[in-house]
N, C-alpha and C positions, 0 to 999 in steps of 0.2 A: 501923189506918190512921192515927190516932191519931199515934205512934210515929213512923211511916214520913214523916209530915208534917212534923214536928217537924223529922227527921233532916235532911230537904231544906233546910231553914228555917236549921240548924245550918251546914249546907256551906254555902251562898249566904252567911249572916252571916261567915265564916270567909274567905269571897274579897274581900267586897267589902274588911275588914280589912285583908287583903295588901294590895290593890290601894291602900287609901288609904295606908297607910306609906310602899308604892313611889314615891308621889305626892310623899308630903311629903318624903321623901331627897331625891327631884332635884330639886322647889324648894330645898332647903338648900343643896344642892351649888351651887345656881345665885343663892344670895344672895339671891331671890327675897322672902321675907318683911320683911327688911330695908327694900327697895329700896318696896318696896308700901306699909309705912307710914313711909316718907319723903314716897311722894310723898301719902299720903292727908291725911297732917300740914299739907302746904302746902297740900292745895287745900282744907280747913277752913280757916286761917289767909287766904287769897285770899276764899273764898267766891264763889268764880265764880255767875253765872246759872247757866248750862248745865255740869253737874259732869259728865254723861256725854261731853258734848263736849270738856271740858278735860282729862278721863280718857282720850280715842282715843288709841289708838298707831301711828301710820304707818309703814312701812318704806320705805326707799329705798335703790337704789343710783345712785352714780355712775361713770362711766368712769372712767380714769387719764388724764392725756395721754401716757405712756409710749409707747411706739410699740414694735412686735412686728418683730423683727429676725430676719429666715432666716437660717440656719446661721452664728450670732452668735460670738464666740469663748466657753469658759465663762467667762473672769474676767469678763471684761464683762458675760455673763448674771447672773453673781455680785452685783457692783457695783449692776446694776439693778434686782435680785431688793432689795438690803440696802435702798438707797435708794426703795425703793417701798414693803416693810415700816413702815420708817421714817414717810416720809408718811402709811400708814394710821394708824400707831399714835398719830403728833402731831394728826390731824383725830379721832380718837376720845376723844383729852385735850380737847379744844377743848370738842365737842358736851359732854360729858358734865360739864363743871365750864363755864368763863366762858361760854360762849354758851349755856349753858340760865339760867346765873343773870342773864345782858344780856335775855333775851328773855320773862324773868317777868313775868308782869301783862300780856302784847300780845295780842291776839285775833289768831286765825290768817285772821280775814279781813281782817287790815288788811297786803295784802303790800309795799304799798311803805313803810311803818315798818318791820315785818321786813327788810325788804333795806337801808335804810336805814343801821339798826343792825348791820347784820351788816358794812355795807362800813366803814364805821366802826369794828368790830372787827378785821376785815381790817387796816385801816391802822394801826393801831398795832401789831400784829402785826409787817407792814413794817419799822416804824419800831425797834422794838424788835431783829431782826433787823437792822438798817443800825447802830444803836448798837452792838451787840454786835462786828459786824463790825471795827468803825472801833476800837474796845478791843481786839481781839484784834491788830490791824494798828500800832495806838500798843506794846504790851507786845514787839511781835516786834522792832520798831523799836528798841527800848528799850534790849532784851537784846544786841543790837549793840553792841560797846565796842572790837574791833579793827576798825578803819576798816580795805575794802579797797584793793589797790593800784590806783594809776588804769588805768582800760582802756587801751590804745594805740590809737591811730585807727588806721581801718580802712585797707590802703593802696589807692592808686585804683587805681579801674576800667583794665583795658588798653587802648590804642587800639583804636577798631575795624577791625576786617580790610576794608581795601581789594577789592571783587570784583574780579573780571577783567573787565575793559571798564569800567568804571564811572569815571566821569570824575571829577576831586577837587570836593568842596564838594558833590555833588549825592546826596540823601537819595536809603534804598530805600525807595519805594514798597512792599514786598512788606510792611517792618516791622508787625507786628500791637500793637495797644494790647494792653498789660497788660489781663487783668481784674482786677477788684476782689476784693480777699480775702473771705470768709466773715465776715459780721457775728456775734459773738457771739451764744450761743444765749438767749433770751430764759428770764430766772430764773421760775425756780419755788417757791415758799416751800413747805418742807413744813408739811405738814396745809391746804394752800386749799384742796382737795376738800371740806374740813367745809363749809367756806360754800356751795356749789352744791348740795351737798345737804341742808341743811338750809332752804336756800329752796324748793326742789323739796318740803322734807317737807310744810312750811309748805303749800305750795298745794294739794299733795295731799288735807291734812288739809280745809282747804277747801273744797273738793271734795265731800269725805264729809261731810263735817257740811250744805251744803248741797242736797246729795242729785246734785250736778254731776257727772260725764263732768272727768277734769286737763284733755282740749282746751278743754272749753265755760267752765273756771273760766282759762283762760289768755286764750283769746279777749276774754271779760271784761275782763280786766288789757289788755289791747291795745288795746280801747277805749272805755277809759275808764269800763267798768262798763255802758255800754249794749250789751245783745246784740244781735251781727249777724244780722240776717235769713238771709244764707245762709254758707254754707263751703265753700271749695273744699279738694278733695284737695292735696298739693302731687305733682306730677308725678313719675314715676319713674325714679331713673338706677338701674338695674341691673348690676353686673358679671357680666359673661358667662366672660371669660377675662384671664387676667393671664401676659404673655410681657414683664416687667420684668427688672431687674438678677437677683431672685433667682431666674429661673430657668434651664433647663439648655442653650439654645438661644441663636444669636448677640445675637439682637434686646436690645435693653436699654432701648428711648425708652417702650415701652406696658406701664405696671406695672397699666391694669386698661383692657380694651377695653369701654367702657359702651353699654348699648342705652336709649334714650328711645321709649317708644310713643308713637303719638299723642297729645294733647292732646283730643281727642274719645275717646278707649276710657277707661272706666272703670278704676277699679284694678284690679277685679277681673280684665277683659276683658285689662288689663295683664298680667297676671301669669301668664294662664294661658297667653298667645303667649310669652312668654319662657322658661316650662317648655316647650313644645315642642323650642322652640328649642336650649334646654338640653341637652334629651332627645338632639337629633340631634348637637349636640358630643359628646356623650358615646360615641354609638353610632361615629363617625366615629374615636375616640381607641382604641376597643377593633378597628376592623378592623385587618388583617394588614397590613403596608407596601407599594402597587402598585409593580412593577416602574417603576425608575428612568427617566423620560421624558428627553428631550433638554434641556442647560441652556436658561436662555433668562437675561438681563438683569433685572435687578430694578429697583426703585424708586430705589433708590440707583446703581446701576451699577453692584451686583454679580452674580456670577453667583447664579442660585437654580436646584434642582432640584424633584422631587417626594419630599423626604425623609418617613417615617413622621411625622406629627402623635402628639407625648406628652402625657403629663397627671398630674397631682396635686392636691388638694383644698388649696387656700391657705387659710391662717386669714381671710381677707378673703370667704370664702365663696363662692370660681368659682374652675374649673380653673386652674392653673399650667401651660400647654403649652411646650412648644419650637419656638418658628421661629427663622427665620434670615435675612428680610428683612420690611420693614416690610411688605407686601402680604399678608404671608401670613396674619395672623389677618384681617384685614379681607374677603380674596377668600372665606375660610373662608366666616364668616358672611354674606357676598353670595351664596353658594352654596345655603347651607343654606333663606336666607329665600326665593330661586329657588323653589328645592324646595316649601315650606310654602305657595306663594302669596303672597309677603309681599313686598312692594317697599319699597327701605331710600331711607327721604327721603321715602314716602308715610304706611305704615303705622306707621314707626318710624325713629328717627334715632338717632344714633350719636357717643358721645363718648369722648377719648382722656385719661385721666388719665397725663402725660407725666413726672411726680415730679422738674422739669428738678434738683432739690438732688440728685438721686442720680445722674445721668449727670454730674457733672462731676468732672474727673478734673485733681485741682491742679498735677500736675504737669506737664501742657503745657498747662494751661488754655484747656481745652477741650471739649465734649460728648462723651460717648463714646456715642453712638446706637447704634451696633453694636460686636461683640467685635471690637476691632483699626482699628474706623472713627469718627475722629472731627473735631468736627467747630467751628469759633469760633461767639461768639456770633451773627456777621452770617448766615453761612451756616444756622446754625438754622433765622433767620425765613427766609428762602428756601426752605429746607425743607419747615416749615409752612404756605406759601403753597402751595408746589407739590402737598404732600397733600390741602388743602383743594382745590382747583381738580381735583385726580381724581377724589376722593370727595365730591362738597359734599354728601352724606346726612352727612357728620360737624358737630356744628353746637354742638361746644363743645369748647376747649379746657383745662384741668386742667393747672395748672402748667406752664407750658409752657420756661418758663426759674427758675434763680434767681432770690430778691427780690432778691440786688444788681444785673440785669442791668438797672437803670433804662432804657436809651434801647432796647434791645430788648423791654421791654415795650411802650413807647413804639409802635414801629415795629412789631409785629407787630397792637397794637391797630388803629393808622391803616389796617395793607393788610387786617385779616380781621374788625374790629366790623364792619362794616354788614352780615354775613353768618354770623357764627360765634361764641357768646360764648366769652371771653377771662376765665377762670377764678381765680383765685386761692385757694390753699387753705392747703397749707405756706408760701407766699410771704406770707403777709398777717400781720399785725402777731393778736397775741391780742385778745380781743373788750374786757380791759379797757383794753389800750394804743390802740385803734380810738377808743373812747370818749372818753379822757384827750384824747388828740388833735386830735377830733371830723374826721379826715380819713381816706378810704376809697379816696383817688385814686391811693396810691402802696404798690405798681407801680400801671400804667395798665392798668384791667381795666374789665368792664361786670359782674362777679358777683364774690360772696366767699362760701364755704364758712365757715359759723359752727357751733360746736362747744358741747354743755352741759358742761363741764369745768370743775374745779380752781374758783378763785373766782367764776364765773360766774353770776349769781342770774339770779330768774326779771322781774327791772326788768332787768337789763343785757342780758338777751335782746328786750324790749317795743323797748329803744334802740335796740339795732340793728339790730334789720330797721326802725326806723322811717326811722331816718337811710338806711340803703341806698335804700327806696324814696324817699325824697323825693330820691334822687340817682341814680334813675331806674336804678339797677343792680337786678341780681336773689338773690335768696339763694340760697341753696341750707344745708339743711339736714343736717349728717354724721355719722357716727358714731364712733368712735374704732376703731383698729384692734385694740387690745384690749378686745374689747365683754364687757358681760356679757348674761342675758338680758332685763335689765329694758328694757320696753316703753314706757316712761314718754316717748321723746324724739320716739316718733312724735306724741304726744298733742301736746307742744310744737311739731312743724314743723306739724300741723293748725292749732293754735290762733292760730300765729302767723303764719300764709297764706302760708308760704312759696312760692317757685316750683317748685322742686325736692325731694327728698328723698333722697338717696344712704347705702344702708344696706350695700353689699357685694353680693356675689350672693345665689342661693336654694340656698344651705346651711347647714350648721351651724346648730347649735340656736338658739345667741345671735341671728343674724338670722331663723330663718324665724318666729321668737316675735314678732319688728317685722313682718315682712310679716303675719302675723295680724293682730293689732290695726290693721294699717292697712284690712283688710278689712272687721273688725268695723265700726270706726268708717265707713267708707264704707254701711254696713249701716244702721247709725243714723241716719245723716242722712238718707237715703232714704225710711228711716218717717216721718221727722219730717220731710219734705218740707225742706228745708235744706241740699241739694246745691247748691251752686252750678257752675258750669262753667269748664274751665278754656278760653281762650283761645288760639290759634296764635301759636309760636314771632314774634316779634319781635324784632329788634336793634338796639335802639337805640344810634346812634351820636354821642355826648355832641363835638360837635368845639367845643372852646374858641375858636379863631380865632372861628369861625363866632354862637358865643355871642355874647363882647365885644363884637362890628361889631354885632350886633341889639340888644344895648343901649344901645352906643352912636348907633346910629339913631332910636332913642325918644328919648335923649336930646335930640337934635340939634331933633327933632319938635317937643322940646317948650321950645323955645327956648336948649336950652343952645349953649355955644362951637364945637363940632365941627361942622365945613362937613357939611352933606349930601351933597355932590357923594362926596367921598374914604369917607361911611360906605359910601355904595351901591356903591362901587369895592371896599370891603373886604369886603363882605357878597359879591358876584360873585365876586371871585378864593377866598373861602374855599370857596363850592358846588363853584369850578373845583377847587381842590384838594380836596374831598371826594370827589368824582364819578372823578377820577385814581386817588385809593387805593383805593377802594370798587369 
């Protein structure tokens, strides 16, 4: 027995052996021992209080801002593929050399020094890259020694063609304003990613060391360190269906048909009416095609049939279908919620992410809303009115034009804020240009779509939802279209009480991993009695006229120069023209 004991005792001593050399190769392979008494070195040379706590390692990821292009050309995929490597590998030089040696000696609870220092590192970065620029632009200049030949002026323009009938001296009316060219695309430094996520780590870390929930340590940071009694969920926009540019069908205005549940149904209760619903697209996309009914007119004034309803799973996570007039995703889902019981504008409302940068088409500048139909800017918002006024269950719009179409944001706010918010997502400046700024007015919108991206900390997020709500607009919280699966941004639009939350549909792995954790958290606050409620749809309509006269009436109140008589004249005509557009 003896023997036989021994023997066992020999084989077990014999694996554990292997198993530890196995051990210690891939730590070698991995640098691992090195790296370990690097950092053990400094944190004896620091002597921290808490060496376990200075010890935690957090992981994080962040988005790109890269944007996900359907059937992209390869060079281009190429190019973005080089240039996105790139960025990662300049934000992993960053983290791992100057911003670990900026950020030694700061306790991970103090996040606005962290962010502080990091925007700080940020901007020399900038400046560093403007330097280098302006060197490489002096040497090119430099190397220039044959002067070229002078241009020739351009020769003029021809007369213009006289119409027939048209009498001499008298303009056509028909002529359409030029639009405004495409502003330059707003720079991206490579490696800013380091900085968003290395404030992100920071808080995280935070978090665990105080035994915190990232929402409940964000919330914190938002105000001010005193905990809020309660939390609201931020409201759900869902995408259902996406019949945009990239897919196979005429429609090109609606890149993602969004559904909002109530404001009274939980998330949960949210979530699970939208999988129904989902369910029933899906069932509707795999029936056989019904024999071809009788044309009838469409939305637009074109013809529409009952063509087969297609589909495909978008990286945005909801079908890619095929229509061919704007009614037809909308009659879909009017149809469906029919069926379920559901009435759209009671149970749930409906919003139209319109991506106006991708319908425009330069060379007759113009919209291209459908394949072959398009459309200027004036005629858009008439568009958009007449949509809204069929469907008023729709009650937000998403890009609805280019940021350069300034006087039709203008105009589309004036006829549909007091009833529909007026989105801006792609059109709004990045959240550090917002900031720089400290203006959220232009284009004229009542909501901005804010993004945790590229240099983005977790103080430049506190900013701007703060500023949005003291200017009475609403956020809305997004994801990028190249998501990965970390969960982390639901924690943020929780902590930072957004009003909305826009993750894509309920597929793919990357979102349905945020739709959990939005459950979870909905979970937790429930035990811990700290739900708070969300509110019904409101739309606040900011009319400036309307502002100025009421302050200037106070004024006047209070002895200053402004006749009373003319403020209460300007306070009346501005309700009159409120009440007109509205």
């Amino acid at each position: 027995m003896g023997e036989e004991g021994g023997g066992r005792s020999c084989g077990t001593t014999r694996e554990l052996q292997k198993l530890k050399q196995q051990a210690m190769e891939y730590y070698r392979e991995n640098d691992v021992p090195r790296r370990l008494e690097e950092l053990l070195n400094s944190t004896f040379y620091l002597q921290p209080a808490d060496v376990y706590g200075h010890l935690s390692i957090c992981s994080v990821v962040i988005s790109t801002h890269f944007e996900v292009h359907e059937n992209a050309l390869p060079e281009l995929a190429e190019v973005e593929e080089a240039e996105r490597t790139s960025a990662v590998s300049t934000a992993v030089q960053w983290v791992n050399g100057s911003i670990t040696h900026e950020l030694q000696g700061i306790a991970p609870f103090d996040q606005a020094e962290v962010d502080h220092l990091l925007r700080k590192f940020f901007a020399s970065k900038v400046q560093e890259d403007k330097d280098r620029k302006e060197l490489e632009k002096s040497l090119e200049y430099s190397a220039v020694l044959i002067p070229l030949p002078p241009v020739p002026p351009p020769p003029p323009p021809p007369p213009p063609t006289k119409k027939k009938g048209q009498k001499p001296g008298r303009k056509d009316t028909a002529t359409e304003k030029p639009i405004a060219p495409a502003e330059p695309v707003e720079p991206v430094l490579s490696g800013s990613m380091a900085i968003g996520a290395v404030s992100l780590a920071v808080a995280k870390t935070c978090g665990m060391l105080l035994n915190n929930p990232l929402y409940l340590n964000i919330a914190l940071l938002k105000h001010n360190q005193e905990q809020p009694t309660m939390l609201s969920m931020p409201l759900l926009m869902v995408s259902l269906v996406s019949c945009g540019k990239s897919s196979s069908g005429k429609l090109n205005l609606m890149k993602e048909v969004i559904c909002i549940p109530h404001p009274e149904l939980t998330t949960k209760q949210g979530i699970e009416m939208l999988m129904e619903i989902q369910k029933h697209i899906n069932k509707i996309i795999e029936m056989p095609s019904p024999p071809k009914a009788e044309t009838k007119k469409g939305h637009d004034g074109s013809k529409r049939g009952q063509q087969q309803i297609t589909g495909k799973m978008s990286h945005l996570g909801c079908l890619t279908i095929s229509c061919d007039t704007i009614e037809q995703p909308l009659v879909l889902i009017q149809g469906i919620c029919a069926n379920l019981g559901l009435e759209l504008g009671t149970n749930l409302h409906l919003a139209i992410n319109c991506a106006g940068h991708e319908l425009m088409d330069y060379s007759k500048g113009k919209y291209e809303v459908m394949m072959g139909t398009y459309k200027n800017a004036v005629e858009m918002v008439d568009l958009y009115v007449d949509l809204i006024n069929k469907y008023p269950s729709i009650i937000a719009l998403i890009d609805p034009f280019r940021k350069e179409d300034f006087e039709q944001w203008d105009s589309i706010y004036h006829a549909l804020g007091s009833r529909c918010y007026i989105i801006a997502g792609t059109a709004s400046k990045s959240i550090s240009k917002l900031l720089e700024q400290g203006n959220i007015g232009i284009p004229k919108s009542n909501g901005l779509i804010i993004k945790h991206t590229n240099q983005t900390t977790m103080s430049d997020l506190v900013e701007i939802t703060n500023l949005i709500d003291s200017k009475k607009h609403i956020a809305v919280f997004g994801s990028t279209e190249g998501e990965s699966s970390d969960d982390s941004l639901v924690d943020l639009a929780v902590g930072l009480g957004v009003r909305f939350i826009k993750l894509g549909g309920l597929s793919r792995g990357e979102r349905v991993t945020k739709y959990n954790r939005l459950l979870t958290i909905e979970e937790e606050l429930v035990q811990n009695g700290t739900l708070g409620f969300n509110e019904e749809h409101t739309f606040f309509y900011f009319n400036e006229e309307a502002e100025m006269a009421a302050e200037a009436l106070e004024a006047a109140a209070a002895g200053e120069l402004l006749e009373p008589t003319f403020l209460t004249q300007s306070v009346e005509e501005s309700a009159k023209t409120r009440a007109s557009s509205g």
